[in-house]
Structures are given as C-alpha cells and as structure tokens.
ZAZA-176339 format. One record per residue: residue in three letters; x, y, z of N, C-alpha, C, CB in turn. Coordinates in nm, 4 decimals, decimal comma, m for minus. Glycine has a CB too. Example, Ala and Ser with C-alpha at 12.3 -4.5 7.8 and 13.67 -1.06 7.14 Angstrom:
2
   r      npx      npy      npz     capx     capy     capz      cpx      cpy      cpz     cbpx     cbpy     cbpz
 ALA   1,3190  m0,5690   0,7800   1,2300  m0,4500   0,7800   1,3200  m0,3300   0,7800   1,1308  m0,4473   0,9046
 SER   1,2850  m0,2250   0,7080   1,3670  m0,1060   0,7140   1,2900   0,0030   0,7870   1,4084  m0,0598   0,5725
This chain:
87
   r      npx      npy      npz     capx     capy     capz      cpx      cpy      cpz     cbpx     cbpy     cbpz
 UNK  m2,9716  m5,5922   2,5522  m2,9742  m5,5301   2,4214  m2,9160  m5,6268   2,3194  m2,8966  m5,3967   2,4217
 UNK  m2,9864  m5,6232   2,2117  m2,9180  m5,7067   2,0794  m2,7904  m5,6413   1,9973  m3,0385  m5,7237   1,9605
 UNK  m2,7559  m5,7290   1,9259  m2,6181  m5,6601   1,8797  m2,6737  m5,5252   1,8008  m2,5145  m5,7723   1,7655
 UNK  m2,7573  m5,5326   1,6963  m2,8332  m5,4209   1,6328  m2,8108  m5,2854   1,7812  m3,0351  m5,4880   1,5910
 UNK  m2,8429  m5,3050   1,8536  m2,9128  m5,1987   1,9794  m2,7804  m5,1258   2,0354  m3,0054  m5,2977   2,1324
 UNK  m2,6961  m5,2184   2,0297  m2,5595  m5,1984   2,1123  m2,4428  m5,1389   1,9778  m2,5007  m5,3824   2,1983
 UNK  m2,4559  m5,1576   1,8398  m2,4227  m5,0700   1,7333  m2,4868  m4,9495   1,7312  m2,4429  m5,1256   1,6179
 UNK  m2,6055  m4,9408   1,7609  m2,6716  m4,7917   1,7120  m2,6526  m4,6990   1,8721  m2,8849  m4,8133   1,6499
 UNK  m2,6207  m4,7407   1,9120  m2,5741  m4,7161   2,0777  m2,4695  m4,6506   2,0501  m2,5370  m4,8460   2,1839
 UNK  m2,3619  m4,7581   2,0636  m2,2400  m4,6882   1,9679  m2,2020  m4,5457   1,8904  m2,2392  m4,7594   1,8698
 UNK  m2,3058  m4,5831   1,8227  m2,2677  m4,4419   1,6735  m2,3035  m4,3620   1,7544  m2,3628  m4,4181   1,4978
 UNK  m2,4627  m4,3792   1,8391  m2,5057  m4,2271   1,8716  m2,4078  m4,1524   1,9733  m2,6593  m4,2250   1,9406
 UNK  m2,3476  m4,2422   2,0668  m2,2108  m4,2176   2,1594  m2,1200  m4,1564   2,1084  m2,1418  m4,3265   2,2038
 UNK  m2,0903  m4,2172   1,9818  m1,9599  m4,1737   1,9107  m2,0023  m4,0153   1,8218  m1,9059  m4,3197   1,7872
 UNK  m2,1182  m4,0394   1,7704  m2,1485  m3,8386   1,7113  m2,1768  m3,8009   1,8261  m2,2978  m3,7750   1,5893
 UNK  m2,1516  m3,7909   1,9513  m2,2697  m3,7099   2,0534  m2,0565  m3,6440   2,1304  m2,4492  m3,8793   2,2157
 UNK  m1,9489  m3,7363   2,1182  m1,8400  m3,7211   2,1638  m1,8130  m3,6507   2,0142  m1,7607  m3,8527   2,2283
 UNK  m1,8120  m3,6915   1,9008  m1,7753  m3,5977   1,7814  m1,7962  m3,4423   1,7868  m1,8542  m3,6420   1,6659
 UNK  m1,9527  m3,4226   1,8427  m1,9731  m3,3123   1,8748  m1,8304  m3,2054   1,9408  m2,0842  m3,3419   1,9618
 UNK  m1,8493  m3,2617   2,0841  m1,8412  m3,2417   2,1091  m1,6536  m3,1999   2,1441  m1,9361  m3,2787   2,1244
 UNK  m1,6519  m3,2937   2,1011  m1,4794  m3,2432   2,0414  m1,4860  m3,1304   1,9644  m1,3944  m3,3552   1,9338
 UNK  m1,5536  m3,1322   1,8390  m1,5443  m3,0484   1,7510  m1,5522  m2,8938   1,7751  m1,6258  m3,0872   1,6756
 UNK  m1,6717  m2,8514   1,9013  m1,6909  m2,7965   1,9599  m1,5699  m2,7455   2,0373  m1,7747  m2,8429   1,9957
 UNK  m1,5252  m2,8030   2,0940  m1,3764  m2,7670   2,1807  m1,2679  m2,7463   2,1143  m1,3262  m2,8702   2,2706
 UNK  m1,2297  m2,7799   1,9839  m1,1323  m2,7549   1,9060  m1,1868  m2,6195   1,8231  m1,0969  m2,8858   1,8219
 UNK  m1,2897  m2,6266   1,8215  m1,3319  m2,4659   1,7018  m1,3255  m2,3495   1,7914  m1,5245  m2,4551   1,6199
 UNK  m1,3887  m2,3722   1,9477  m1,3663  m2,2674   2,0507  m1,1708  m2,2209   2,0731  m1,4450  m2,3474   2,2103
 UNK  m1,0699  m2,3572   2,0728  m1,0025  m2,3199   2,1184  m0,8702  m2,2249   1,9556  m0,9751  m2,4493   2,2237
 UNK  m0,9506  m2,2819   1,8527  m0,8913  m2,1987   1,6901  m0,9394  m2,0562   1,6870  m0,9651  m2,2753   1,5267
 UNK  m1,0632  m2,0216   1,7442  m1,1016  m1,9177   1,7436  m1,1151  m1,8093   1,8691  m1,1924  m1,9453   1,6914
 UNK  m1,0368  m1,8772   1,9648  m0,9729  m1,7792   2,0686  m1,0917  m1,7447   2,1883  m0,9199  m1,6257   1,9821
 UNK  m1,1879  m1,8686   2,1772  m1,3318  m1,8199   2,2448  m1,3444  m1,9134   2,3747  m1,4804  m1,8458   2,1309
 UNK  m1,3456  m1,8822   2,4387  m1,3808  m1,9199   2,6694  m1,5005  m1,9637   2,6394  m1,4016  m1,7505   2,8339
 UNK  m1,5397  m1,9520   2,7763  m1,7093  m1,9728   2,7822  m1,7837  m1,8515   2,7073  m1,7704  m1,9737   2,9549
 UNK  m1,7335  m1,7502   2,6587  m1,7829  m1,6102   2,6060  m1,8092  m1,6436   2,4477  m1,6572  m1,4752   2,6307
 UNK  m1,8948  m1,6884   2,3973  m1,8946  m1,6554   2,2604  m2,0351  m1,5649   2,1709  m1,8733  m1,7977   2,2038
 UNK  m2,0467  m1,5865   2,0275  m2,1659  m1,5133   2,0077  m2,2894  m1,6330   2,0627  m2,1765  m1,4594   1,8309
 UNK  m2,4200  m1,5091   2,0387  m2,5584  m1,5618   2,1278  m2,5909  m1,6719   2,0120  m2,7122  m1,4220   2,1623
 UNK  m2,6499  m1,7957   2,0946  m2,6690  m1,9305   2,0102  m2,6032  m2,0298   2,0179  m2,6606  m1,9218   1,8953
 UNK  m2,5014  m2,0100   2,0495  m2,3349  m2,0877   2,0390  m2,3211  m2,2048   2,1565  m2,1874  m1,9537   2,0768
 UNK  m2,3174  m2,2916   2,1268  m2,2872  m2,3736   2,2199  m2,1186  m2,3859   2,2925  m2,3332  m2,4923   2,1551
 UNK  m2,1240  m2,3552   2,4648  m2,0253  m2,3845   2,5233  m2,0478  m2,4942   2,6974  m1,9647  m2,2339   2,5294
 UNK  m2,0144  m2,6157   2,5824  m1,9797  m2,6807   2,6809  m1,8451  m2,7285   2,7889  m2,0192  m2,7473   2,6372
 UNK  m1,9221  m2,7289   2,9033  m1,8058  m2,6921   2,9984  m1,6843  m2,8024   2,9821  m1,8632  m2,6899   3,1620
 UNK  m1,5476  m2,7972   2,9923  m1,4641  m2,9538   2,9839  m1,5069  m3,0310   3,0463  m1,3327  m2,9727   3,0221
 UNK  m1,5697  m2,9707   3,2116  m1,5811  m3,1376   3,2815  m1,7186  m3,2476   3,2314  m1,6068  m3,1136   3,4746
 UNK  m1,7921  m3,2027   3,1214  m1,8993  m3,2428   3,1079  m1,8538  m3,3260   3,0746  m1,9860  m3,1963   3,0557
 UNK  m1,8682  m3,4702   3,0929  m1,8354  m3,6207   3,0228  m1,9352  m3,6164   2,9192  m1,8556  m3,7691   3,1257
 UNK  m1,9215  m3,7185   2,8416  m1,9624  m3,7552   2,7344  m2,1136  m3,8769   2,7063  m1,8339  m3,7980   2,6919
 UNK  m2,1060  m3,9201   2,8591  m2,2280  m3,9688   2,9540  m2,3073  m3,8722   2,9525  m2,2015  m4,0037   3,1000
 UNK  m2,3060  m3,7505   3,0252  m2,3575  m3,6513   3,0783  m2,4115  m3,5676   2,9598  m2,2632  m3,5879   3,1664
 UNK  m2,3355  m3,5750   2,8581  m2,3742  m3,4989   2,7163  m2,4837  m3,5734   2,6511  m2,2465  m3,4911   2,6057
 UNK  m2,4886  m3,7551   2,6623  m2,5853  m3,8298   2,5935  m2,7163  m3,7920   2,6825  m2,5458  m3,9953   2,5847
 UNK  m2,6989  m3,7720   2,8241  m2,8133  m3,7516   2,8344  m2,9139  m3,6449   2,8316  m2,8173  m3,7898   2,9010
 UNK  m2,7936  m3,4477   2,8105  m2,8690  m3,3859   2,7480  m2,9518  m3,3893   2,6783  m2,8406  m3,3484   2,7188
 UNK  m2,8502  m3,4757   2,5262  m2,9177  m3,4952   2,4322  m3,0212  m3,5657   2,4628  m2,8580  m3,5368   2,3464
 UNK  m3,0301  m3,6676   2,4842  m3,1907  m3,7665   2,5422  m3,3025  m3,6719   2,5548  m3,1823  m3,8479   2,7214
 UNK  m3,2568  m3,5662   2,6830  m3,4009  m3,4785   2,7452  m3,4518  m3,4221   2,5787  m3,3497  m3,3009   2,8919
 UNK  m3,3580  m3,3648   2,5250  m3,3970  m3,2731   2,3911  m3,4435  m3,3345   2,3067  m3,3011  m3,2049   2,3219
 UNK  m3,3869  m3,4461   2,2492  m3,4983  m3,5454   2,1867  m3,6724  m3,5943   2,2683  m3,4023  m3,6918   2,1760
 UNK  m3,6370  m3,5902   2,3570  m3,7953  m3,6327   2,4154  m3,8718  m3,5284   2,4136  m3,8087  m3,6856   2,5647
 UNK  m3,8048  m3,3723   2,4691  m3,9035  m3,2547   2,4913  m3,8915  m3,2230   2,3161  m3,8418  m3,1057   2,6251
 UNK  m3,8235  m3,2540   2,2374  m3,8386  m3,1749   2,0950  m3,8632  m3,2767   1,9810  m3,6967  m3,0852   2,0554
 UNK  m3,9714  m3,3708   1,9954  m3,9818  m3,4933   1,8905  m4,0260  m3,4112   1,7132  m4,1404  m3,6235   1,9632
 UNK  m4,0711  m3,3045   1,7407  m4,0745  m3,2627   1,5953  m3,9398  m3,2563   1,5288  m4,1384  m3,1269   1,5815
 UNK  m3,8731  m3,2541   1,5764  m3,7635  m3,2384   1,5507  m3,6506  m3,3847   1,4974  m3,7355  m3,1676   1,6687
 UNK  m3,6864  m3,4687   1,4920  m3,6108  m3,5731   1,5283  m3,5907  m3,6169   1,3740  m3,6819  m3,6810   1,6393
 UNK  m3,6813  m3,5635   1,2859  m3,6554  m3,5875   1,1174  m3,4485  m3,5371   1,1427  m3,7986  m3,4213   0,9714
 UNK  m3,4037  m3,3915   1,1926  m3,3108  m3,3376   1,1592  m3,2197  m3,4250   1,1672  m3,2929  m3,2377   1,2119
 UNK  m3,0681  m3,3713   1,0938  m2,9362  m3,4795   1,1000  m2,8897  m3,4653   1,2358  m2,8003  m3,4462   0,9898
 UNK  m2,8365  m3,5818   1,2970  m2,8082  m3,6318   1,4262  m2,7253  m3,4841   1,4800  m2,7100  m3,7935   1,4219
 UNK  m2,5920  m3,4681   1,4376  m2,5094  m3,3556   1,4901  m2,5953  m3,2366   1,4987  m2,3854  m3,3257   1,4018
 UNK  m2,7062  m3,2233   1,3730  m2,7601  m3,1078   1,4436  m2,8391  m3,0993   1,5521  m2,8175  m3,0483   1,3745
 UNK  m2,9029  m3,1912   1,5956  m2,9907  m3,2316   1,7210  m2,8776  m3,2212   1,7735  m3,0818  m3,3696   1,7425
 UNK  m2,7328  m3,2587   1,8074  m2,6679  m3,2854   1,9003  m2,6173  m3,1528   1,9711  m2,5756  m3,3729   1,8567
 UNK  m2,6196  m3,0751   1,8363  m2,5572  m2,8951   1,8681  m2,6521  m2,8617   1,9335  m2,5329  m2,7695   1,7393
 UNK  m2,7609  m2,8156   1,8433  m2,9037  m2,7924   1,9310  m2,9412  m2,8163   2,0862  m2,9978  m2,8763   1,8718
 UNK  m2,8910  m2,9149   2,1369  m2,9639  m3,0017   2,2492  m2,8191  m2,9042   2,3736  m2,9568  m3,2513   2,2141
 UNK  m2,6856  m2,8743   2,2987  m2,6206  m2,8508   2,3701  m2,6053  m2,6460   2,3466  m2,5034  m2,9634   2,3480
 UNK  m2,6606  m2,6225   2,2899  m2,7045  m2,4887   2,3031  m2,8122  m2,4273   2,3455  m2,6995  m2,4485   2,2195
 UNK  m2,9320  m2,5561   2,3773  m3,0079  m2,4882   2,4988  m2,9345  m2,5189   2,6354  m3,1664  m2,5454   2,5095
 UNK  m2,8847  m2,6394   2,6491  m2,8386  m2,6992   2,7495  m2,6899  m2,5587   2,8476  m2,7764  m2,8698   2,6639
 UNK  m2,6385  m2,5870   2,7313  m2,4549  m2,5015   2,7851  m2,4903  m2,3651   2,6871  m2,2398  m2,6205   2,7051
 UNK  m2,5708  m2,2913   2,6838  m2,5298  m2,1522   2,5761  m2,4523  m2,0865   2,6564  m2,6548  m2,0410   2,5188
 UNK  m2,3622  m2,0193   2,5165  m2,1862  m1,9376   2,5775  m2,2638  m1,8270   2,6664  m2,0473  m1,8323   2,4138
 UNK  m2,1646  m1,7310   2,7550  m2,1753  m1,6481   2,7965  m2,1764  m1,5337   2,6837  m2,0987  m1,6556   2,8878
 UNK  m2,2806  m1,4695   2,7160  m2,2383  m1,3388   2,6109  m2,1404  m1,1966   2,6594  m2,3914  m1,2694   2,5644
C-alpha cells in the first residue's frame, strides 16, 4: 500500500473505533445493557475493532447505494444490522 492507502486506512480505523466508543459511552450514560430501543446498535465489548472494520466492509459491499452517506453513519448502520440491542 502507498502512503495515500495506509492514511485513508487509518481514518477509516480510527471513525470505525470512534464509533464505536461513542456507542459504549452513550449506552453506559443512559443506563442501557444489551437491551435498548428497536434500531439501536449494541455492540458486544469483546468485539475488537478489527472485527468491527470488517462488519463494516460486508455492509459497504452488500449496501453500495449507500456509500454517498457520511462515514459514521454507514458505520452505525453496518453495526445495527450487524449487533441490534435486545428488545
């Protein structure tokens, strides 16, 4: 990979872990387990952040209409079909 390839690598690593923090800090302010409302993404702790890029991957490939949208929202998206909360 060129330096270009290995920066955009990067970022997408780094919003795909942004997510996913963000995600874990809003579940744990708002008092919510794996149980939240329907839609909601809950991803499990042990999911690495490897394991999350490559959700995202499948969802970008099975959902290319989609790929105009802003990155985090593909990233939520990809992890609310993937991990949706328990209702």
């Amino acid at each position: 990979m060129g330096k270009n390839e290995w920066l955009n690598a990067g970022h997408c690593y780094g919003q795909i872990e942004g997510v996913m923090d963000m995600l874990t800090v809003w579940h744990a302010m708002n008092g919510i387990g794996e149980r939240a409302a329907n839609g909601e993404a809950c991803v499990p702790g042990e999911v690495s952040v490897r394991q999350g890029a490559l959700v995202v991957l499948k969802y970008l490939d099975a959902h290319p209409e989609k790929l105009h949208l802003l990155g985090s929202n593909l990233i939520r998206f990809a992890f609310q079909e993937a991990y949706p909360c328990k209702e």
